[in-house]
Each structure stands twice: as C-alpha cells, then as structure tokens.
Residue, then its C-alpha position, 0 to 999 in steps of 0.5 A: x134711145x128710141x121712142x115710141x109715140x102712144x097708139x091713141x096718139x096714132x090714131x088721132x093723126x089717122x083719123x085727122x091725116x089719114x093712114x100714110x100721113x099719120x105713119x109718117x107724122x108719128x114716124x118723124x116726131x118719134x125720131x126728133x124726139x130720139x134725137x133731142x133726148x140723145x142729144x140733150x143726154x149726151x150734153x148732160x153727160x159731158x157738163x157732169x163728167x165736166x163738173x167732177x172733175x173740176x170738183x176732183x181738181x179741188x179736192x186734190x189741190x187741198x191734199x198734201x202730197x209726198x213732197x209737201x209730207x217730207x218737207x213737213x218731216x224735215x222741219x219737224x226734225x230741225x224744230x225738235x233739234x232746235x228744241x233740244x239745243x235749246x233746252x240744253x243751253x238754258x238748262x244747267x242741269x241738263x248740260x252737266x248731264x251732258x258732259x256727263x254723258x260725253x265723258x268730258x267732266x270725271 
C-alpha cells in the first residue's frame, strides 16, 4: 500500500535540507511508513482470521452431529418401547386388548 507524504510536508524539508535531501527524506518515511502499515495490516489480518476460526471451533463443538442426532433417535425409540411395554403391563385393559389383537383369547 503505497504512501504518499503531503506536498507542504516536501516543502518544509526542501526548505530546511534542501532539494535532494528532502527527496530522500520524504522518500524514506513514506516507504517505512508503507512497511509498517502492511506490515501492521498483514498481523491484523492473521489474529482476525485467527480469532474466527476459534469462534468457529466454538460453535461447531456446541452442535449436534450426525452421529450424536442417530444415537438421540435410537434412545428415543427404546424409551418409547420402554413406555409401551410399560403401559401394557400396568394396564388391565390394555393388555386384554392385546391378547385380543394377538388372537390369543376368543
């Protein structure tokens, strides 16, 4: 990113160091001052890019995955089987129902 020094900041330094002088003089800060902002630019750049994709990290830990969403479907299904059972068992009526529906009882 190149810089360029203002003409009145030229002319002080002709005036003080004269014509060479000052081109050499405007010359070299406005390539340090180039340097440092690339430089400083390139830095920042990296810690944001750096930062994101911690943040990134963070996010993606806290989400369920594929694995984690199948094993969630198959605890729900053996709770519901669980239920089902459960109800049965403790239900007179539903289990005559189900001997009913089973053929086992006329």
């Amino acid at each position: 990113m190149a810089v360029t020094l203002p003409l009145e900041v030229y002319e002080s330094f002709e005036k003080n160091l004269g014509r060479e002088d000052a081109k050499r003089v405007v010359k070299t800060i406005e390539t340090t001052i180039s340097d440092v902002t690339e430089y400083k630019w390139k830095t920042s750049k990296e810690e944001l890019l750096s930062e994101i994709r911690k943040e990134f990290a963070e996010i993606k830990n806290e989400y369920a995955t594929k694995a984690d969403l199948s094993l969630l479907e198959a605890k729900i299904r053996l709770y519901f089987l669980v239920l089902i059972f459960v109800i049965i068992l403790t239900n007179s009526k539903a289990l005559d129902l189900l001997y009913k529906l089973l053929g086992l009882v006329k």
